[in-house]
N, C-alpha and C positions, 0 to 999 in steps of 0.2 A: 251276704251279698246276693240280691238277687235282679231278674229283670221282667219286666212286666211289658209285651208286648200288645197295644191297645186293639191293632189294628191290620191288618194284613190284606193285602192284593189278591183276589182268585189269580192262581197262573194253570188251572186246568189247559188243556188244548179243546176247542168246541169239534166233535165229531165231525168227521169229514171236510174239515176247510184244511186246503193246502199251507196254509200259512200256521207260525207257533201264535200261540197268546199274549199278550202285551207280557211285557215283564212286570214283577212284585213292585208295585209303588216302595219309592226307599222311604223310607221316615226320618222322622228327624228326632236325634238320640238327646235322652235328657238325662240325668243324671241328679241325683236327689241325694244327699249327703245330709245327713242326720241321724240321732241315738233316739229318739224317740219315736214310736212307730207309729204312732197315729198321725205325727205328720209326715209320712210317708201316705199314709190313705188319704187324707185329706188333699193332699197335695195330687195326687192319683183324680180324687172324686172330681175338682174341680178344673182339671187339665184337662183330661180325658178325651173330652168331644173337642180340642180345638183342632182346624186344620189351617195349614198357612201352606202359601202355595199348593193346593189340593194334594198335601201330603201329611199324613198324620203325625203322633208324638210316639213314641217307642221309650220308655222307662228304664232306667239303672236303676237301681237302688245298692247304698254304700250306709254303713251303720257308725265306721268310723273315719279316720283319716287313712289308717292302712288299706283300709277293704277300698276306699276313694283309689288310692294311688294302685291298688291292679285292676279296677276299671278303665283306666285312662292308660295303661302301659300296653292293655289288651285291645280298646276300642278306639282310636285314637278321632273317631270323628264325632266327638260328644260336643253337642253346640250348643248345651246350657248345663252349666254348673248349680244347683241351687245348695249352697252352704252353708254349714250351722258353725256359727262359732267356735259356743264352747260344747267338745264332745270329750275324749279322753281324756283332755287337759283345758287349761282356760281360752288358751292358745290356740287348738289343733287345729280349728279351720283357718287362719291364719296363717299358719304354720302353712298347712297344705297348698293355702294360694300360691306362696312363694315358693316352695317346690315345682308344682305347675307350671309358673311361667322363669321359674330361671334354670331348674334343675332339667324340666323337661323341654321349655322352649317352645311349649305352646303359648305362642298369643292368640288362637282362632276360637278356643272357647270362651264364651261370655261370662263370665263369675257374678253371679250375683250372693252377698253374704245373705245370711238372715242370723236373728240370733232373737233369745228372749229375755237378755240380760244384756240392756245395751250398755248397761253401765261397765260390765266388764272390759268392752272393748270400744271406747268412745268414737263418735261416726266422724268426724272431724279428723284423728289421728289416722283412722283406718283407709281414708281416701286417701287421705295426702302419703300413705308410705307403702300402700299397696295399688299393683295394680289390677282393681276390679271395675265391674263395669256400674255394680249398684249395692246400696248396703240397705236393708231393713230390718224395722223391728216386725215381728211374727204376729205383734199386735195389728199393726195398720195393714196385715195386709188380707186386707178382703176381695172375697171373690171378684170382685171388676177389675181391682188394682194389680192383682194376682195375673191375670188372664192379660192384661196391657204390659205389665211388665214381660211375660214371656215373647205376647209380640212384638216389642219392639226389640229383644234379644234375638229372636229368631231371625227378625229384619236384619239385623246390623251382622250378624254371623251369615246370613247367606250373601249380604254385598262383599264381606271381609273372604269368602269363600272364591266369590266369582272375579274378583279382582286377581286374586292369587293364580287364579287356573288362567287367566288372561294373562298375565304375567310371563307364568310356564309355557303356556301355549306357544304365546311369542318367539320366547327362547328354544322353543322345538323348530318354529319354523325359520327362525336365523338359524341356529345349526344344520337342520335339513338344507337347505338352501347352500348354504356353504357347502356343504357336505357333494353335491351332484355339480359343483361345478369342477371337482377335481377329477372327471368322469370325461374321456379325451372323444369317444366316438358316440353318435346320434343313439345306437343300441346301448350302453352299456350307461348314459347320460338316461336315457329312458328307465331303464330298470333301478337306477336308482331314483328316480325319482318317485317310483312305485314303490322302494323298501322305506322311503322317510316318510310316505303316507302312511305308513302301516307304522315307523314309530311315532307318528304326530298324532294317533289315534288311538295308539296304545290297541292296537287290537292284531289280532295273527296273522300272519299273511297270507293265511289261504282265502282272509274274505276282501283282499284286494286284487281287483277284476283284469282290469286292461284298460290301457292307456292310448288312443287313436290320435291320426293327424287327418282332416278332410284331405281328402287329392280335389286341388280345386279344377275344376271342367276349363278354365279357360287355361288353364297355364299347363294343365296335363291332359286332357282329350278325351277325362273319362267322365262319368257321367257325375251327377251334382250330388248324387248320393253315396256316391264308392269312399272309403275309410280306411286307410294306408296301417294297418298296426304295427305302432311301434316296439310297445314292447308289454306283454301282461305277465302279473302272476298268480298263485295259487290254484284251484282248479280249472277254473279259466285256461290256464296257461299249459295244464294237461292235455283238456280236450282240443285243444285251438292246434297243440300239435301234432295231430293225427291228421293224415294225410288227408281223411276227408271231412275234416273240419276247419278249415280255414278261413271262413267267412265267420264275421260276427254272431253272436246270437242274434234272433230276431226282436226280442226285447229287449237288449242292449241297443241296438241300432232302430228303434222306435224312441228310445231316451235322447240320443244322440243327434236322432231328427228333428226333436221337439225343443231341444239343446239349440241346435243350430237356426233351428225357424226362428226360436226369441232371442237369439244373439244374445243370451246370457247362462249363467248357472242356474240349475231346479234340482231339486229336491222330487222326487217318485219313492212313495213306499220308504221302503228304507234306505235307497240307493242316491247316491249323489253325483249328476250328470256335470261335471265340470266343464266351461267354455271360457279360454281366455286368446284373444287374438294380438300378433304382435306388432309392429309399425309397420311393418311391409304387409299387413294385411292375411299373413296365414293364419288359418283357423283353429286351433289344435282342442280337441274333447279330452274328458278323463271320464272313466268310471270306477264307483269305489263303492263296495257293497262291503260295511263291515258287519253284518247278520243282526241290525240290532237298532231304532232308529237315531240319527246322529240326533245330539243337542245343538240348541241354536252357537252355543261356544266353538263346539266343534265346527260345524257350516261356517262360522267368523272365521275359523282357523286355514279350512280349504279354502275360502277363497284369499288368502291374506297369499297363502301358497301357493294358490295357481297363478297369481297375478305376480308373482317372484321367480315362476318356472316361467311365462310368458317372457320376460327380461331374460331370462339365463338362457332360453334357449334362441332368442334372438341375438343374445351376447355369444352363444355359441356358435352358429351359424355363421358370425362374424368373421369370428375367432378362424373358425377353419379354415372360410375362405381367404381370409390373410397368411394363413400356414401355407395353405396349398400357392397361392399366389408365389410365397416366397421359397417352395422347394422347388415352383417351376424357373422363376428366375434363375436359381442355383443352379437347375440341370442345364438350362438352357447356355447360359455363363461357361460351365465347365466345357458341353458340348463346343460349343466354340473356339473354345481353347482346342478342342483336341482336333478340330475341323483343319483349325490354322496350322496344325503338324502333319495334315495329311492323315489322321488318324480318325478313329469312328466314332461316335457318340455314346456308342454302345458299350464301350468299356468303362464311361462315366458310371453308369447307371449298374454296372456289376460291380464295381469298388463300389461303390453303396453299399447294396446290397448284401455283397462279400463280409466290406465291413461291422453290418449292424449285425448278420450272424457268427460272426467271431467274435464279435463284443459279447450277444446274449450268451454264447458259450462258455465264456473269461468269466462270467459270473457279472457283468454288469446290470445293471437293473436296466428295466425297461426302456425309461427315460434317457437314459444316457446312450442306449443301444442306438434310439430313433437319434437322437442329437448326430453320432455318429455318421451315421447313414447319411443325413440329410445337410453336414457341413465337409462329407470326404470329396464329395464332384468338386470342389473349388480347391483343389488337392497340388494343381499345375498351374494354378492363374497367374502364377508368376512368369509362365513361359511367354504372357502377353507381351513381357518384352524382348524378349530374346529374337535377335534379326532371324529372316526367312532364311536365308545363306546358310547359316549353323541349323537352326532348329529342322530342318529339312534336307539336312544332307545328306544320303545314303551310302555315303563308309563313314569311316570312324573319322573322329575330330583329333582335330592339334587340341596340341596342349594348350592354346591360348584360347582356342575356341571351346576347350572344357570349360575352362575357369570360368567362360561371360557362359555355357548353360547350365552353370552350379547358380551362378546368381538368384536364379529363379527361385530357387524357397527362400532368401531375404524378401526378395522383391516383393512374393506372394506372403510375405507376412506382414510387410508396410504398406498394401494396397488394404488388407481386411483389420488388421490390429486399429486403425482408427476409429472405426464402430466399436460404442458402448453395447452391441447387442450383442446377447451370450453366443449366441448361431455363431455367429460369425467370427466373436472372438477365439471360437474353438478352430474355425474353419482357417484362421491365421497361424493356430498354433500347428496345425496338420500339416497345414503348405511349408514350414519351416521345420516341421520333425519329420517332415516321411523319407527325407533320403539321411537321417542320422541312423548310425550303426550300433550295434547290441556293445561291440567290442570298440567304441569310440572313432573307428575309423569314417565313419563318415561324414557330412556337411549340415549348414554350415558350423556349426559349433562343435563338432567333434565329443559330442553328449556321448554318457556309457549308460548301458545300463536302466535302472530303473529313475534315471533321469532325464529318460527321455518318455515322455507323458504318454500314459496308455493308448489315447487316439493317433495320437503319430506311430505308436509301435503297428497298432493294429492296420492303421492305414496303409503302412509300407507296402507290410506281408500281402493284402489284399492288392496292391497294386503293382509289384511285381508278377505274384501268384497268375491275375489274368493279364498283365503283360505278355508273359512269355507266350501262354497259349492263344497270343494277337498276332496279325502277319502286320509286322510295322515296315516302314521302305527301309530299312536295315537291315529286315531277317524275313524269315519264315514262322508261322505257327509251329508251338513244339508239339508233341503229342504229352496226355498226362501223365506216362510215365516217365517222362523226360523232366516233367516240369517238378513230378514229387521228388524225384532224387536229385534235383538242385536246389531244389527248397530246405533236402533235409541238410547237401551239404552246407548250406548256408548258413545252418540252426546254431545261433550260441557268439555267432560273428557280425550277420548283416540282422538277422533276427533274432527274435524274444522264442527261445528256446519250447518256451509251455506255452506260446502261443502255433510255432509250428507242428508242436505237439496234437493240440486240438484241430488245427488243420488236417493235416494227417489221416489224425483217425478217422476225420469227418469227408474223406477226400471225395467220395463220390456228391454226396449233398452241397458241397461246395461248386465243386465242377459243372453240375446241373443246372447253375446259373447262366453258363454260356449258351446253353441248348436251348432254354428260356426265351434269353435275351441278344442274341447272335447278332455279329457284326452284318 
C-alpha cells in the first residue's frame, strides 16, 4: 500500500511580509485498488496533470481488498474509488464495495468497478445489487473516457460534499441559536453568542475577536462612530481588558466603518465584519477573525447567524422589558399593600431580596432563587381586603377581628391562583403559605412540615426576620440581637429549622439589606 502525491502547494512564508502564506492547496484523494501494477502506472500517467476546481489529484494505491479497507479506515476523505474486481478472490472488489458502503457507511465516495474479465461479474447483475457509481471494462477505457469519467466523479463527490456540510452547518446554526437564547442577561447572551461562532467554525476561540453594538448619536448623544462593546473573546478580550485598552483596535473599527457605511456584511482579508440590524432599527457589528480565510460555506453560515442573533436579540430585549415591566408591577402592587397599612415600601423589596438569598443558600438553583424574589412582594395582597379599622389598629385585635386578618392569605391566593402564569402561580402559593407553621400550628391550612412548599417556608422567615426589625404602628424596631434570639426561639415551631440555621450563620449579610434598602 502506497501513496503517490502529484502535487503540493509552496507554504513557505515570503521574507518580510507580515502576513503567513496561503495555506497547501487540499487535493482531492484517489484511491486505485488493483493486483496488477501497471495499472496502477498507467492509471497515475494518465491522471496526473488533471485539476478540478484548481485542486489537484493526490494517489492511494491499494494492491488488494485488505490493504483497500486500511486506506479508508485511515483516510476517510477518499472521493474516488477505482476498483478491480477480480483480485484475491473473483469476488474481492465486490466484496469490498459492500463493506464500504454498509459495514462502513460511506456513501460520499464514488465507486467506480473496473475489471478485465467482465464475464466473471456481469455488468447488469453488478448494478442492480450494488451500490456504485460506474462499472467498466479496462478495455474501453481510454485515455479521454478515463479523464471524463474521474470528472464527472469528482463533480458529483464535491456536490455530494457541499450538501452535506450545508446540511451540518445548518444544524450548528439551529443549535447555536438555540443555545444563546437560554442566556438571561445582554453580557452573558453576548459571550455566548461569540462561543457558538467558534463552534459554528470549528476553529479555537482565541481567533474570535469581539462583538460591538453602534450607540446610535441620535438616541444616545454620542458621536456616529462610537461602539458600545458587548462582549469579546480570546486575545482580543486580553488586551481590551487592560485598563488602557479600551477602545477598539483601529483596524477593527475601520471594518466596522466600512460595515456600517454599506449597511451590510464584507469580508476584509481573512476577517469577517458582521452587520445585522433589527426592527426597531439598532445596529449591531460582529467581528470574527478565525486566522485563516473563511469559505464561501462558512460566510453562508455567518450570515444565516447573524440574521438569527438579530431576531434573538430583538426577541431579547423584548423579553426583558416585559420581565422588568412585570417586577415593577409586582413591586409597585406589594408597595401598596403595605402603604394601605401604614407600613413602607421598603420592606417589600427586603423580603425580596431577603428571600432569593435564603433560596440561593437552601441550595436552589438560580432560576428559582429570581422566581422567589420576584413573586414574595405580592406576599400580603390579600390584606387588600382586610377593612382599615382592623388592618391599622394600633393594639392588639379581638378575637373576631383575628380571624377576618387571618383571611388574608386565602384571599391572597384566590386573587393570584387564577393566572396560568408560573410568576404568579407561585406568588399565590406564597400568600397562602407564609403564615403556615413548621409545627402545624399555623393558617390557613395548619400545613406541618415539609408540606408546606419551600417558597412559603422561606418567605415566612424573610418576612418576619425584617418585620421585627420595622417600626410598625403596633411596636418599635427591635435591635438585631433581639431579632436573632426570637428567631432562633422560633426555630423547629413557626420556622424551617435549617432554614433559620442558614439565616443565623449568615446574620450580618442578611441584615445588610436594611442599611441598603432603609425605610
Amino acid at each position: 500500500m502506497t501513496d503517490d502525491s502529484l502535487l503540493f502547494a509552496e507554504d513557505d512564508t515570503t521574507p518580510g511580509a507580515d502576513t503567513p502564506a496561503e495555506a497547501p492547496i487540499r487535493p482531492w484523494n484517489i484511491l486505485i485498488i488493483d493486483d496488477e501494477e501497471e495499472v496502477h502506472k498507467v492509471s497515475r500517467l494518465v491522471l496526473g496533470k488533471i485539476r478540478f476546481d484548481k485542486r489537484p489529484l493526490h494517489f492511494f494505491h491499494a494492491y488488494s481488498a485488505d490493504e483497500a479497507k486500511t486506506v479508508f479506515q485511515q483516510q476517510p476523505d477518499i472521493a474516488l474509488a477505482l476498483v478491480d474486481v477480480v483480485m484475491e478472490t473473483d469476488h474481492a472488489g465486490l466484496d469490498l464495495v459492500d463493506w464500504i458502503r454498509r459495514q462502513q457507511g460511506n456513501l460520499h465516495t464514488r465507486l467506480v468497478l473496473r475489471t478485465g474479465q467482465p464475464g466473471q461479474a456481469p455488468e447488469h447483475q453488478v448494478i442492480e445489487d450494488y451500490d456504485i457509481n460506474d462499472y467498466k471494462d479496462k478495455t474501453e477505457l481510454t485515455d479521454i473516457k478515463m479523464k471524463t469519467l474521474v470528472y464527472a466523479a469528482l463533480r458529483s463527490y464535491r456536490d455530494i460534499i457541499t450538501i452535506e456540510q450545508s446540511r451540518r452547518g445548518l444544524e450548528r446554526v439551529i443549535e447555536a441559536t438555540s443555545t444563546i437564547y437560554q442566556n438571561f442577561s445582554m453580557g452573558s447572551f453576548a459571550s455566548a453568542v461569540l462561543q457558538q461562532i467558534s463552534n459554528l467554525l470549528y476553529t479555537n476561540h482565541d481567533s474570535i475577536y469581539a462583538s460591538a453594538v453602534r450607540a446610535m448619536a441620535a438616541s444616545h448623544g454620542k458621536n456616529a462612530d462610537h461602539y458600545e462593546v458587548i462582549a469579546t473573546t480570546g486575545n482580543l478580550a486580553e488586551t481590551m481588558s487592560e485598563a488602557s485598552h479600551k477602545e477598539i483596535p483601529e483596524e477593527i473599527r475601520r471594518g466596522f466603518d466600512e460595515a456600517l457605511a454599506a449597511r451590510k456584511s464584507i469580508q476584509i482579508n481573512n476577517a469577517f465584519f458582521g452587520y445585522f440590524v433589527t426592527k426597531q432599527g439598532n445596529e449591531h457589528l460582529l467581528y470574527v477573525c478565525p486566522g485563516n480565510n473563511l469559505s464561501q460555506l462558512e460566510l453562508h453560515l455567518l450570515e444565516i447567524y447573524s440574521n438569527n442573533v438579530a431576531i434573538a436579540l430583538e426577541n431579547r430585549k423584548l423579553h426583558q422589558e416585559i420581565e422588568a415591566t412585570q417586577r415593577e408591577l409586582i413591586y409597585r402592587l406589594g408597595e401598596a399593600v403595605e402603604k394601605r397599612s401604614k407600613e413602607t415600601g421598603g420592606h417589600v423589596k427586603r423580603v425580596a431580596l431577603i428571600s432569593e438569598l435564603l433560596a440561593k443558600k437552601a441550595g436552589l438553583d438560580e432560576q428559582q432563587a429570581t422566581n422567589i424574589k420576584l413573586a414574595s412582594p405580592l406576599h400580603d395582597i390579600g390584606k387588600i381586603a382586610i377593612p382599615d379599622r382592623i388592618l391599622n389598629k394600633p393594639g392588639a385585635l379581638e378575637d373576631h377581628e383575628w380571624e377576618t386578618m387571618k383571611t388574608h392569605a386565602h384571599v391572597g391566593y384566590e386573587m393570584l391562583n387564577s393566572s396560568n402564569k408560573p410568576l404568579l402561580e407561585l406568588a399565590a402559593t406564597i400568600a397562602r403559605e407564609h403564615h403556615e407553621n413548621w409545627d402545624g400550628s399555623g393558617y390557613p391550612n395548619g400545613l406541618t412540615g415539609d408540606r408546606i412548599q419551600i417558597a412559603g417556608r422561606i418567605t415566612a422567615l424573610a418576612d418576619v426576620f425584617d418585620a421585627l426589625g420595622s417600626r410598625r404602628c403596633y411596636k418599635e424596631a427591635w435591635p438585631l440581637e433581639q431579632i436573632a434570639t426570637e428567631i432562633r426561639r422560633l426555630s423547629g415551631t413557626k420556622f424551617d429549622p435549617e432554614l433559620v440555621d442558614i439565616l443565623l450563620d449568615n446574620l450580618e449579610e442578611f441584615a445588610a439589606f436594611r442599611t441598603r434598602y432603609p425605610d
